[in-house]
Structure formats: structure tokens, C-alpha cells
VEXDREN-2710 file (C-alpha; in Angstrom, 1 decimal):
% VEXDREN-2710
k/r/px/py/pz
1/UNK/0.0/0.0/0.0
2/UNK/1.0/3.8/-0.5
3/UNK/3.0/5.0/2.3
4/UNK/0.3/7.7/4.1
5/UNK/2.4/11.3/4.8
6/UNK/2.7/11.9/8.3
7/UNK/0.8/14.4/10.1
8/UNK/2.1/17.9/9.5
9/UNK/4.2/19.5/12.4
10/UNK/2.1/22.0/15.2
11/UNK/1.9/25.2/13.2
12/UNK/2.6/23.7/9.8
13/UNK/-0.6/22.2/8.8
14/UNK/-1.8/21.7/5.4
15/UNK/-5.6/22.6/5.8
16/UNK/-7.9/19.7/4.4
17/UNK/-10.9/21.1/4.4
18/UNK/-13.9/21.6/1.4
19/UNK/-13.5/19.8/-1.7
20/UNK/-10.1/20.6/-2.7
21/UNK/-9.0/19.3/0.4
22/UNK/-10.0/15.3/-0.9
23/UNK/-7.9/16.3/-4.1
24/UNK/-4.2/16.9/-2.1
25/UNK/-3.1/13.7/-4.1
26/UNK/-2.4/14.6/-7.3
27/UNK/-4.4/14.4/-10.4
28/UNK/-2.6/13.8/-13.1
29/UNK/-2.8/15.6/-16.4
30/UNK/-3.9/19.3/-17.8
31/UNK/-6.2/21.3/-15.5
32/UNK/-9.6/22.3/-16.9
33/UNK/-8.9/26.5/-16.8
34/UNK/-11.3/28.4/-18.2
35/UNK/-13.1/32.1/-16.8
36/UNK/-14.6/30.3/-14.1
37/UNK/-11.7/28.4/-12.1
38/UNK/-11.9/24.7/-10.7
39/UNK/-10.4/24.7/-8.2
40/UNK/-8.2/27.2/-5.8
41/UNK/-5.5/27.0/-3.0
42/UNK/-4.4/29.4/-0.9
43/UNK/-1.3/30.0/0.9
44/UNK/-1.2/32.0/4.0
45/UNK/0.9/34.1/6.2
46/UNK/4.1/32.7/4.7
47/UNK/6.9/34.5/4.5
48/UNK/7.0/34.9/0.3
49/UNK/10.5/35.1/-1.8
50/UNK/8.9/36.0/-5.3
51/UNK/12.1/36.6/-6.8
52/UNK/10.6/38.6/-9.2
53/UNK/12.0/41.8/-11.1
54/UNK/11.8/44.0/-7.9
55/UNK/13.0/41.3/-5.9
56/UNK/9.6/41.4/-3.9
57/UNK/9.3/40.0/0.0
58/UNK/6.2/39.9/1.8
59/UNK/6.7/39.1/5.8
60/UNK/3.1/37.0/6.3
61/UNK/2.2/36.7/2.8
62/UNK/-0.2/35.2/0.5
63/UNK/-0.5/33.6/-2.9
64/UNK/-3.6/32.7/-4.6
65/UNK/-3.4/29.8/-7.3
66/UNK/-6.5/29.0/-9.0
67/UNK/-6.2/25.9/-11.4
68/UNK/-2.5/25.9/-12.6
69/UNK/-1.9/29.6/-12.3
70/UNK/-0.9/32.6/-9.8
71/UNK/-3.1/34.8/-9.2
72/UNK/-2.2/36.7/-6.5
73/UNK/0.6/37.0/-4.5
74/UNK/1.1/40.0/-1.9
75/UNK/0.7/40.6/1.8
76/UNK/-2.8/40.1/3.6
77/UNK/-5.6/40.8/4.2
78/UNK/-6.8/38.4/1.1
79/UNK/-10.7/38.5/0.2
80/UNK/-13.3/36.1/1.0
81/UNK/-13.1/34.5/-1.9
82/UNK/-17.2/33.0/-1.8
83/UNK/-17.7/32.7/-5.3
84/UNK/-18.4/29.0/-4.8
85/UNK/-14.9/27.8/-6.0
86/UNK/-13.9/24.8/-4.3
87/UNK/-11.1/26.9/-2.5
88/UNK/-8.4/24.8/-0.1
89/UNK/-6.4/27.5/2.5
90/UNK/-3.3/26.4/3.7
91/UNK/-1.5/27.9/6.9
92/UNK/1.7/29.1/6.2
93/UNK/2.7/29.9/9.6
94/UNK/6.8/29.6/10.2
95/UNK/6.9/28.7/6.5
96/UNK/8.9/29.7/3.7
97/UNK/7.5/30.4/0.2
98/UNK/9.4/30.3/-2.7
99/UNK/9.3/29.7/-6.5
100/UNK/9.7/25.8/-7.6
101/UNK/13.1/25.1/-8.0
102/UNK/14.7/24.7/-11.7
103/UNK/17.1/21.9/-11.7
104/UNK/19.2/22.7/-15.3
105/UNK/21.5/19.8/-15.8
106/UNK/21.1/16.3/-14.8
107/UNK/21.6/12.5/-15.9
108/UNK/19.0/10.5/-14.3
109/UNK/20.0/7.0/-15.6
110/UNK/23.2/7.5/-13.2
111/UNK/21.1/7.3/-10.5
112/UNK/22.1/2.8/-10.6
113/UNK/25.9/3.8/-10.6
114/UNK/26.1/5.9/-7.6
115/UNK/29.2/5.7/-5.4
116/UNK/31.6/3.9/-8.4
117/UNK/34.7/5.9/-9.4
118/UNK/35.1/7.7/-5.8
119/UNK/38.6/9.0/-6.0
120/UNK/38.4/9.2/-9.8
121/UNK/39.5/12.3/-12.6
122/UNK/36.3/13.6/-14.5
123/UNK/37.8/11.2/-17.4
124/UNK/38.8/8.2/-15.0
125/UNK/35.0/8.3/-14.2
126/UNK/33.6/8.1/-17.6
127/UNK/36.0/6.1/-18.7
128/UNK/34.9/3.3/-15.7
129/UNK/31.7/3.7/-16.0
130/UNK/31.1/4.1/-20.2
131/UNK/31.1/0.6/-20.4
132/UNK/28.5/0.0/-17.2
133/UNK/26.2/2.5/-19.2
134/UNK/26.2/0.8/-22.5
135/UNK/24.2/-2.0/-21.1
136/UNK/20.9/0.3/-20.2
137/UNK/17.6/-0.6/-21.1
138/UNK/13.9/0.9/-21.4
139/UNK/12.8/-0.4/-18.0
140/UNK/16.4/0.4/-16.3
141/UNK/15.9/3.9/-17.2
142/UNK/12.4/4.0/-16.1
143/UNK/13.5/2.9/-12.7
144/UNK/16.1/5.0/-12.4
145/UNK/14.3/8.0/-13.6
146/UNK/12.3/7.3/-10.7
147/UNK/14.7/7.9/-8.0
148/UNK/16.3/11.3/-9.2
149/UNK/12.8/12.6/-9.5
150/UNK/12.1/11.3/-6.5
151/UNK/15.1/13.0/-4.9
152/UNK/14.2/16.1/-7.1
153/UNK/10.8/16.3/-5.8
154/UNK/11.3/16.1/-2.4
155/UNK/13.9/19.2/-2.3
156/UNK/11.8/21.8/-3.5
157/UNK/12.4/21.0/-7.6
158/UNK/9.6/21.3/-10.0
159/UNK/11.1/21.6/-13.5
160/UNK/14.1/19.6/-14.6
161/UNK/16.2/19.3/-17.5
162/UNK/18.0/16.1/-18.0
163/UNK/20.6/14.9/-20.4
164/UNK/20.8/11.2/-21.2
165/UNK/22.9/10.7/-24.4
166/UNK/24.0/7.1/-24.1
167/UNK/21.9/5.0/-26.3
168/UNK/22.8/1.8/-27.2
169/UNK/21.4/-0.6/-30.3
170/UNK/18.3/-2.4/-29.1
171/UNK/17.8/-0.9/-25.9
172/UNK/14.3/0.3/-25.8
173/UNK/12.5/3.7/-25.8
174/UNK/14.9/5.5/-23.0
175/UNK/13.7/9.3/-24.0
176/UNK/9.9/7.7/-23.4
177/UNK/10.5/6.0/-20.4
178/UNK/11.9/9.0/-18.4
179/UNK/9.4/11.4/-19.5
180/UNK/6.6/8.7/-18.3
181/UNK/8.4/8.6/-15.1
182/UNK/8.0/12.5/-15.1
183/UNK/4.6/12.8/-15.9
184/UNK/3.3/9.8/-13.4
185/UNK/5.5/11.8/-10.3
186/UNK/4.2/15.0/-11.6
187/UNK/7.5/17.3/-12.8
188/UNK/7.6/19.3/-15.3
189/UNK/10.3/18.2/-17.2
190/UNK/12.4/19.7/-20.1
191/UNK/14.7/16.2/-21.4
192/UNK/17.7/17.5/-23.4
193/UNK/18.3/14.7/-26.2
194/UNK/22.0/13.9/-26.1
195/UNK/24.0/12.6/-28.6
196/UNK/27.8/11.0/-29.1
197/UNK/29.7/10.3/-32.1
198/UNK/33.0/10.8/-31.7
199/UNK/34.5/7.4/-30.5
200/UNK/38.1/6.1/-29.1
201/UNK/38.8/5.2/-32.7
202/UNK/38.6/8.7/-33.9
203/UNK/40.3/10.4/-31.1
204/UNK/36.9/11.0/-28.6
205/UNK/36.9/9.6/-25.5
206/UNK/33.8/7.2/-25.0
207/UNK/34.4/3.7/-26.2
208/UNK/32.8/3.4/-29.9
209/UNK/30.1/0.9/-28.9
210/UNK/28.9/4.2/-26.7
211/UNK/28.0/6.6/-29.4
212/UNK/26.0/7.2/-32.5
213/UNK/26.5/7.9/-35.9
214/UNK/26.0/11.4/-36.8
215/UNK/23.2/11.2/-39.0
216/UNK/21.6/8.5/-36.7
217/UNK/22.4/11.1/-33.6
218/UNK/20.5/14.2/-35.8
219/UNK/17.6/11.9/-37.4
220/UNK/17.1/10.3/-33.3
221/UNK/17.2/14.1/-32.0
222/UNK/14.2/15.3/-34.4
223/UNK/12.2/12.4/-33.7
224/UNK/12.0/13.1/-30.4
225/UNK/10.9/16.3/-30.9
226/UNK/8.1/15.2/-33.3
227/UNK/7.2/12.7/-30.5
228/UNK/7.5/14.7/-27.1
229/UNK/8.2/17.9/-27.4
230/UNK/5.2/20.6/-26.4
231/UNK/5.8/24.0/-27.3
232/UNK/2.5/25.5/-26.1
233/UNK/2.4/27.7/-23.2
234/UNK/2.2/26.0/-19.5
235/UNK/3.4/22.8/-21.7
236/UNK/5.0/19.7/-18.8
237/UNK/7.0/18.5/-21.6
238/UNK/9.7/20.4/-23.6
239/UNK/12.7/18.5/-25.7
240/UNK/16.2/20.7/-26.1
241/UNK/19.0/19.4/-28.7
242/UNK/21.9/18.1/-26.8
243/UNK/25.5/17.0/-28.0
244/UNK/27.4/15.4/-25.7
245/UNK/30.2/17.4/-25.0
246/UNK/34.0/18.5/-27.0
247/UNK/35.2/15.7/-26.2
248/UNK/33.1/13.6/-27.2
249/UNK/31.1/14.6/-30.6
250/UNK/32.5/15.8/-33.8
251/UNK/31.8/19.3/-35.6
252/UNK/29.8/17.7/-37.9
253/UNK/27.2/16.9/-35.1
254/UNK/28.0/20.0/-33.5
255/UNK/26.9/22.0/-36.6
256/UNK/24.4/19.8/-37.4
257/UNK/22.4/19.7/-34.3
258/UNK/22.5/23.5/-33.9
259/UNK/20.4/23.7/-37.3
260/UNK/18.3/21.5/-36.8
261/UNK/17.8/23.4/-33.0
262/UNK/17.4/26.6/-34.5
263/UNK/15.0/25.3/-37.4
264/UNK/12.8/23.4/-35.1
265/UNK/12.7/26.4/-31.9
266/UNK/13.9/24.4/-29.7
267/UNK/16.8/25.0/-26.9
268/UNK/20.2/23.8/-27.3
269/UNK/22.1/22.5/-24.1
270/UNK/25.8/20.8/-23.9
271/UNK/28.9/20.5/-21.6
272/UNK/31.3/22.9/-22.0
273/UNK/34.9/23.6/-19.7
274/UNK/34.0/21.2/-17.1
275/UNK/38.3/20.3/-16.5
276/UNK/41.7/21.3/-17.1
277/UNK/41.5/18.0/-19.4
278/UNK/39.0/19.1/-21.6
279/UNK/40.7/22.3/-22.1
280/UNK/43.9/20.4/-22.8
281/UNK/42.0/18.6/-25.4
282/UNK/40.8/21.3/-27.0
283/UNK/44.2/22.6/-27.2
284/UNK/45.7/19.6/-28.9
285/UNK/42.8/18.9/-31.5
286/UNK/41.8/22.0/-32.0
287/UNK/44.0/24.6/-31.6
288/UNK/41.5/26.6/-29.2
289/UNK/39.8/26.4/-25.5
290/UNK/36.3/24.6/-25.5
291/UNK/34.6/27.8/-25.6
292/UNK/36.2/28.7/-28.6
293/UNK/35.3/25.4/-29.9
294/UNK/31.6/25.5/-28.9
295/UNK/31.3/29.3/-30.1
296/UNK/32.9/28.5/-33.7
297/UNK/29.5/25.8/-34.4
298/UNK/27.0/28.7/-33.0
299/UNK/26.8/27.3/-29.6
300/UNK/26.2/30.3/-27.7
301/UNK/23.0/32.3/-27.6
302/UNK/20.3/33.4/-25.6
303/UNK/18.6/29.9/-26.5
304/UNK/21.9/27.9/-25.4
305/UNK/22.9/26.8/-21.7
306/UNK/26.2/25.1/-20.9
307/UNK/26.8/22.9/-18.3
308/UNK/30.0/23.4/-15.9
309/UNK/31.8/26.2/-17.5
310/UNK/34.9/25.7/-14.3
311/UNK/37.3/26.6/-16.6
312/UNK/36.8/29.8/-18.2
313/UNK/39.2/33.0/-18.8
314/UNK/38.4/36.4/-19.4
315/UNK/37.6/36.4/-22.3
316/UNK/35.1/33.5/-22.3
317/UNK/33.1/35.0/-19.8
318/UNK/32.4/37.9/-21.3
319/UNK/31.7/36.1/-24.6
320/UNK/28.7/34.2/-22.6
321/UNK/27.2/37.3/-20.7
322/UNK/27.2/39.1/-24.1
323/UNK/25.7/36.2/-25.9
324/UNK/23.5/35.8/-23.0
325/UNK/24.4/32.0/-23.3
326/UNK/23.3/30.3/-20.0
327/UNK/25.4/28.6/-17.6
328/UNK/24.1/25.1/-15.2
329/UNK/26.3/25.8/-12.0
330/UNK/26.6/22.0/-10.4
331/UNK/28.5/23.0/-7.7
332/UNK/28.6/19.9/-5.5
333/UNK/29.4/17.3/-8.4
334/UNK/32.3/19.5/-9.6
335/UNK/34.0/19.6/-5.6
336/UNK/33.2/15.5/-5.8
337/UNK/35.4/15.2/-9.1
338/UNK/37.5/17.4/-8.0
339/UNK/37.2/19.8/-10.8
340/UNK/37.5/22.9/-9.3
341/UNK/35.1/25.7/-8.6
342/UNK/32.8/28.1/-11.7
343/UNK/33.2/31.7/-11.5
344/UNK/29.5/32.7/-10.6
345/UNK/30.2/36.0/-9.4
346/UNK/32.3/36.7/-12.8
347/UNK/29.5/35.4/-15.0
348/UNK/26.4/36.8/-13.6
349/UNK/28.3/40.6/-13.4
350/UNK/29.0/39.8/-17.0
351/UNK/25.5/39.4/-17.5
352/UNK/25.0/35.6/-18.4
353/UNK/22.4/33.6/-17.3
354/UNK/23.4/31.0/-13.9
355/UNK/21.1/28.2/-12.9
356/UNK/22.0/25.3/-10.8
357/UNK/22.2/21.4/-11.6
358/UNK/22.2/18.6/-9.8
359/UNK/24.9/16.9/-12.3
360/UNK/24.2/13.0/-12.4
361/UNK/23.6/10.6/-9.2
362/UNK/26.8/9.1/-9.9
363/UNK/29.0/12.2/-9.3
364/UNK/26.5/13.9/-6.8
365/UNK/24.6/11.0/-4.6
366/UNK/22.5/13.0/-3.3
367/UNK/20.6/14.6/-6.5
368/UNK/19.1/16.7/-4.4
369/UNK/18.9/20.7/-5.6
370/UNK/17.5/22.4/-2.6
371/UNK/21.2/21.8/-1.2
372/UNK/22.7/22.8/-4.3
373/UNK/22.1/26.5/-2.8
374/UNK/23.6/25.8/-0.3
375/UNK/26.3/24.6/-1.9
376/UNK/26.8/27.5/-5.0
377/UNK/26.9/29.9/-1.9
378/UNK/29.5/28.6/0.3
379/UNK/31.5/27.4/-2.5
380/UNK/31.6/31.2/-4.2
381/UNK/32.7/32.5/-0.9
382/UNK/35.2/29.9/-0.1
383/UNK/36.7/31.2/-3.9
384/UNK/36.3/35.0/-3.5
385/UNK/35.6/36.1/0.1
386/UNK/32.1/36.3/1.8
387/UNK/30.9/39.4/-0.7
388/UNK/30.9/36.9/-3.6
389/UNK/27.4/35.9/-3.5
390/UNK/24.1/36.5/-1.2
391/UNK/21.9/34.1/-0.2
392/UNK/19.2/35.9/-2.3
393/UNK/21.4/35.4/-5.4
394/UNK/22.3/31.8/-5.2
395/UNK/17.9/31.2/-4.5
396/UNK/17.9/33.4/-7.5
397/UNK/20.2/30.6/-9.4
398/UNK/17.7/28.2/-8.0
399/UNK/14.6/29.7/-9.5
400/UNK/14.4/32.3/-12.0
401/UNK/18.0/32.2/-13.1
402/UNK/17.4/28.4/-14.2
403/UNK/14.0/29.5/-15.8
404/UNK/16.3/31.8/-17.8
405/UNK/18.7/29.0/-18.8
406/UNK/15.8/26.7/-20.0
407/UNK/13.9/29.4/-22.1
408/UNK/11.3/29.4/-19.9
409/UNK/11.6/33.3/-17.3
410/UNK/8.3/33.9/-18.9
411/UNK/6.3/31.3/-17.0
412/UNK/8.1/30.0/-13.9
413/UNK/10.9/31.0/-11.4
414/UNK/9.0/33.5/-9.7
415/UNK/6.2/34.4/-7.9
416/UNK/3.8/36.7/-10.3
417/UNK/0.4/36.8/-11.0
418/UNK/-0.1/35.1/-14.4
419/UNK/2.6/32.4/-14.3
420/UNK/2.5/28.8/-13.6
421/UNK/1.8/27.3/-10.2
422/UNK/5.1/25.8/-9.0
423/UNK/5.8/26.6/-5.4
424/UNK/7.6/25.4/-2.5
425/UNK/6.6/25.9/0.9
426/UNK/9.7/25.6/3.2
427/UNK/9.2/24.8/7.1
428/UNK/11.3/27.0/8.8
429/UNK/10.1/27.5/13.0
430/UNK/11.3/24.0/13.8
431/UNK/14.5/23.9/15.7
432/UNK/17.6/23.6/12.8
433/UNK/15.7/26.9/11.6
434/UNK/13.4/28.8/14.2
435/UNK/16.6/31.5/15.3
436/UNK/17.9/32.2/11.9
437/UNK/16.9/35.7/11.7
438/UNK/16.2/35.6/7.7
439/UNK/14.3/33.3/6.2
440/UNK/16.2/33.6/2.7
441/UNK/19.6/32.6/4.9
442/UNK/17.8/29.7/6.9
443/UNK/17.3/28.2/3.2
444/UNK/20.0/29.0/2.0
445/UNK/22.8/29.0/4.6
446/UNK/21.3/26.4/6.8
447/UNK/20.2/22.5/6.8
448/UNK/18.2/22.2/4.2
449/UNK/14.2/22.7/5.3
450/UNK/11.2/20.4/5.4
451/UNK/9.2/20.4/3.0
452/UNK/5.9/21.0/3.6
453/UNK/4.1/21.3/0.4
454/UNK/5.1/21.7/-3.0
455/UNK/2.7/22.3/-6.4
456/UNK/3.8/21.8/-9.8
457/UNK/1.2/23.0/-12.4
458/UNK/-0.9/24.0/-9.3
459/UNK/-0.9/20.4/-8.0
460/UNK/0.8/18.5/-5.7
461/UNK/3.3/16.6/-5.8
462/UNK/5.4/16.8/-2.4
463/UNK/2.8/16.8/0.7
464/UNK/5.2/16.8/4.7
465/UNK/7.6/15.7/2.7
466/UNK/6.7/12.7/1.0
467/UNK/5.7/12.1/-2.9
468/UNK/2.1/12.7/-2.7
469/UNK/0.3/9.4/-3.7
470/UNK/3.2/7.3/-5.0
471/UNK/5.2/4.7/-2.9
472/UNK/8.7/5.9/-2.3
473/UNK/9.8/2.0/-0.8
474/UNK/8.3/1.0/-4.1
475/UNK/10.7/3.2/-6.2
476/UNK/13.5/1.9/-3.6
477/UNK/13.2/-1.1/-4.4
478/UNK/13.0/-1.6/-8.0
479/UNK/16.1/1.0/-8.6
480/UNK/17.9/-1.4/-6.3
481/UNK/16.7/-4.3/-8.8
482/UNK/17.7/-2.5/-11.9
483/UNK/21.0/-1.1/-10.8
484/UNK/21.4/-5.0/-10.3
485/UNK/20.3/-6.1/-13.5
486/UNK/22.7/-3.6/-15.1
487/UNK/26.2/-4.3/-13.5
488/UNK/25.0/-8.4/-14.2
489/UNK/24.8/-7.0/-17.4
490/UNK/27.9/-5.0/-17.6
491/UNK/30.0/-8.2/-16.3
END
């Protein structure tokens, strides 16, 4: 049976009262919007972070969200609201409320490798566990799509952008199983379809059963655009074009998949100056650093995001804020791989987008974002003094700068009137929290919160903490069975 949430902490309580109250498991698929709404929830007497233009706060605060939409969002007193609409008020007493989280680079099929490779390079890594990966299948990915939602989910996340681009011959629909995982857990999800072509036996670094060819790679990338990708407004499914990495595709794929990105209006995501090995790469192959390399096959752009960017001088920095190409900060997989530290405070004063990733389970076991805050602050400080970033500016990351990264600023990653539902209530008045004096810092600079609630498209899918109708000993379970299967597999 479903494991039932607990009871919410004294002060905490989601209120289930009136018809709305029966619906706090989630019903899956579009809401019925119209003039008249269906259904309405509101928050109350939170403390709200909108991060919106002005950088709004509202001490005891209130957000409306009728159907899948804000509609208000301010500081009380809030009307009566007796229109008739089933309408569900939550307290948001000692509570924290903040946009969704944007998660901007991930690898969810890692999530059955974790804790391999521990004292290994960046290329060590992949080249120990290439071979592991080759073996996936349909139902392997499904499994293991599960768990880095489910750890996704429960830390404040709501949209997500993953990168799978190891498909091997025979394996099963791997694109389709992770997006079903994503739509039965209830995140709106943004898979970049990744790609490889450049094998060992033409200088790349994955072995050459690992990749694609390069037509295969750019006839596979449109088809899942034809087959998932939703470009209508409030849409739970969006596809971006994604090449693996320098290393690891040719120019040919390079070029290619940025025309067929730009034809198609889609985004365009890769890796990009993640080590000192893929810059010394770059220098012997091509005779330039790897965001020369990206830059000379149009991949930079308001409609590109890079993941990693460590290793970037002067001039590539400024190159990305004036492109307004995006960078995916993964903060804690980088300091696990040893790879060094990105220059956030460098990047966003030259005006580039920053979100945050998770990076893959395998080189971040927790693949949790709400502690990537956590971890993009301290880490900026522990690089350029304790100026380098605020807590409000690594949330900022979290939320709307990740919205930015995915294409997306105009419908999530803040709290405004008119965009999506996706909110996180943080309980912050229980005792790791209750004497931090901000409640920004307590999210940021402390343990990261309970979660009391959190809506994706006005719906929830986090309730005390726990998936909201789904079994998380289920999901347990069968990762633990299909991260079997695959090493069996792997030999």
C-alpha cells in the first residue's frame, strides 16, 4: 500500500478542508482552466520570496493559485473569496515560500551507478563507467528516472532538465521512459536529447560501442521532438537538442544539431569547460579552448545553456554574458570530481544567465537541488571572500535564473500573477531553523528545510515531505533491482 504522509508538524498544517482538500493527491494531467476556475488554493501568512523583477518580499504573505496559475501574490488581508470555488487554504505559519526550483542539468540514468569511481578524474570516471552505461535498457531507465525525480521532488524542484545521451542498439525507448516517469510523479520536465559520435577510434573519448553515428544522432534528435516535445504555453514536456560534450562529438554533429535546434525552436544544451583535461584537449585537436570550440558551431546564444563552464578565462566570460548564453552551475558534483570551482560572481556581473544542476547521481549521490544553494553559496565564498554571493542570489540561481537558462523566465521561477503554479513551501520554525533571523539565509545557509508542500502545475506533488500518492519504498526497491540487472549485465 502507498505509504500515508505523516501528520504535519504544530503550526505547519496543510488545511484539508472543502472539496479541494479530498484532491491533495495529485491528479494527473492538464487542469480544466477556463473564466470560471476549478479549483483554488491558498497560501497564507508565509513568509514569500517571489524573486521577481523587484526582488519582492512579503513578511506573512499570500499567494492565490486558482487551477494551474498565480493569481495573486502580496501581503494580507486576502478577500473572502465566496464565489463557490472549491477553494483549499493552507497555513503558512513559520513557513517559507518560494518559486519551484529549476534543476538545469542532470543524468538520471546514473542514478544505478552511484558511489563507483570515488577518488576518480572527470575522465577516470567516464572512462569506468562508459562501459557500465552501454548496457541500459527501457525499464532500467524508467527505474532509475524514478529515483532522481524522487530526490528532485522532495527538495523543492519542479522543473528539470535532463541529459541522457547514451543509447545503445536495441535498448528500448529510454527518452519515453523517463518522460513517463516524469509525468506519473508530476514534474515538469524539459529532457535535453543527447548525442555522441566521436569514438576512441577517432580520437573522442567514450568507447565506440557508446556513441551514434551522426546522422543517426540528428535523425534520433528530431524524432523526439516530433514525438514529445510541447511547445504550447504552460506545456509539462519540452525536448532541447543536446551533443554530448567537446570531447566527445564531432563538428559535424556539432553544426548539425544547432540547425536543426534553430529550425525546429527548440533550446540547445551541452557540456562545456568542465576540466583542465578538456581544455587540454581542446588545445591539442583544435587549436582553441572549448569555448572557442563551442562558439565557432554557434553554440552560444540566448537559446543555449552550458553545463559546468569551471574553466573559463576572461575572455570567455564575457563572450557568454554578451551572448546571454546560459550557464548550469553544479557545484557539488564538480567539488566531488574534483574539478574545481565556476566563476559565478564573474559570470552573472557579466550578465550571463546562472542556474543550478544537480549533475548526475553518480557524481552527486545526493541529487538533491534544494542543497545545491547551499552549496553554490559557500563554495563562491570559499573562492572570493564572503561578498561573492548572497543568499538571495544563489535562490535566485535556483529559481528564476534556471528558468532563464531553460527558455522558460516567462512562465516560472517567480512568484507573479499570471505564471504557472510551481511553489515550494519551506518549514522553517522547527528547531535547525526557528533563530535564523532571515528566512532567505535559513534556506540557504542552513540544513536544508522540510518540506511541507510543494505544487507543480498547481498540484501536488510533495505533501510533509513525501511524494504525494506514489510509494517511495516501491521506487527503492525496484532501482535497487535494476541497478542490479545492469552491472550483471555490464559483467
Amino acid at each position: 500500500m502507498p505509504r500515508r504522509p505523516p501528520a504535519p508538524p504544530t503550526g505547519a498544517a496543510v488545511t484539508r478542508t472543502g472539496a479541494l482538500g479530498r484532491a491533495l493527491t495529485p491528479v494527473r494531467g492538464a487542469p480544466n482552466v477556463g473564466s470560471v476556475p476549478q479549483r483554488r488554493i491558498i497560501i497564507e501568512g508565509a513568509h514569500v520570496a517571489t524573486m521577481n523583477p523587484s526582488a519582492s518580499e512579503f513578511a506573512g504573505g499570500n499567494v492565490v493559485v486558482e487551477d494551474n496559475l498565480i493569481t495573486a501574490a502580496g501581503p494580507g488581508p486576502l478577500p473572502g473569496y465566496d464565489d463557490g470555488v472549491p477553494t483549499e487554504r493552507i497555513d503558512g505559519t513559520g513557513h517559507l515560500l518560494t518559486p519551484g526550483l529549476v534543476n538545469t542539468h542532470h543524468h538520471f540514468y546514473q542514478w544505478l551507478t552511484r558511489g563507483r569511481a570515488q577518488e576518480s578524474t572527470l575522465f577516470e570516471w567516464l572512462t569506468a563507467l562508459y562501459p557500465v552505461w552501454a548496457r541500459i535498457d527501457q525499464e532500467m531507465v524508467y527505474a532509475a528516472a524514478r529515483g532522481s525525480i524522487t530526490a528532485l521532488l522532495t527538495s523543492g524542484c519542479t522543473t528539470a532538465a535532463d541529459h541522457p545521451y547514451v543509447f545503445p542498439r536495441g535498448a528500448g525507448d529510454l527518452l519515453g521512459a523517463e518522460i513517463q516517469a516524469a509525468r506519473e510523479l508530476g514534474l515538469r520536465f524539459q529532457p535535453a536529447r543527447g548525442s555522441m559520435d566521436l569514438g576512441e577510434s577517432r580520437g573522442g573519448l567514450p568507447p565506440d560501442f557508446a556513441v551514434e553515428a551522426t546522422g543517426t544522432a540528428l535523425a534520433e534528435t528530431e524524432s523526439a521532438i516530433d514525438a514529445h516535445h510541447d511547445p504550447s504555453p504552460g506545456a509539462m514536456v519540452r525536448v532541447s537538442v543536446a551533443p554530448c560534450s567537446p570531447f566527445t562529438v564531432t563538428g559535424e554533429l556539432l553544426r548539425g544539431a544547432a540547425e536543426l535546434a534553430r529550425r525546429r525552436g527548440v533550446a540547445m544544451h551541452t557540456h562545456g569547460a568542465e576540466t583542465v583535461e578538456e581544455e587540454q584537449f581542446c588545445a591539442e585537436k583544435f587549436g582553441v579552448t572549448p569555448t572557442e570550440f563551442l562558439d565557432s558551431y554557434g553554440w552560444t546564444g540566448s537559446d543555449v545553456w552550458l553545463a559546468h563552464c569551471v574553466h573559463l578565462d576572461d575572455r570567455a566570460i564575457q563572450r557568454l554574458g554578451k551572448t546571454g548564453t546560459g550557464v548550469a552551475h553544479c557545484p557539488t558534483s564538480n567539488a566531488r570530481l574534483g574539478t574545481g570551482i565556476a566563476p559565478i560572481p564573474e559570470l552573472l556581473a557579466a550578465g550571463a544567465p546562472v542556474g543550478l544542476g544537480v549533475d548526475g547521481t553518480a557524481s552527486n549521490e545526493t541529487g538533491q537541488l534544494g542543497t545545491e544553494i547551499h552549496a553554490a553559496l559557500l563554495f563562491a565564498r570559499a573562492r572570493r571572500g564572503p561578498t561573492a554571493l548572497t543568499a538571495r542570489q544563489a535562490l535566485h540561481a535556483a529559481t528564476m535564473g534556471g528558468a532563464r537558462c531553460l527558455g522558460r523566465a516567462d512562465e516560472i521561477g517567480s512568484i507573479e500573477p499570471g505564471k504557472l503554479a510551481d511553489l515550494a513551501l519551506w518549514r522553517i520554525d522547527g528547531v535547525l531553523h526557528s533563530t535564523i533571523a532571515d528566512p532567505v539565509a535559513a534556506l540557504a545557509l542552513g540544513a536544508l528545510p522540510p518540506l511541507t508542500l510543494l505544487l507543480v502545475n498547481g498540484r501536488p506533488a510533495v505533501v510533509d515531505g513525501h511524494l504525494a500518492g506514489t510509494d517511495e519504498d516501491t521506487i527503492a526497491r525496484d532501482a535497487v533491482t535494476q541497478s542490479r540487472r545492469l552491472y550483471a549485465r555490464a559483467g
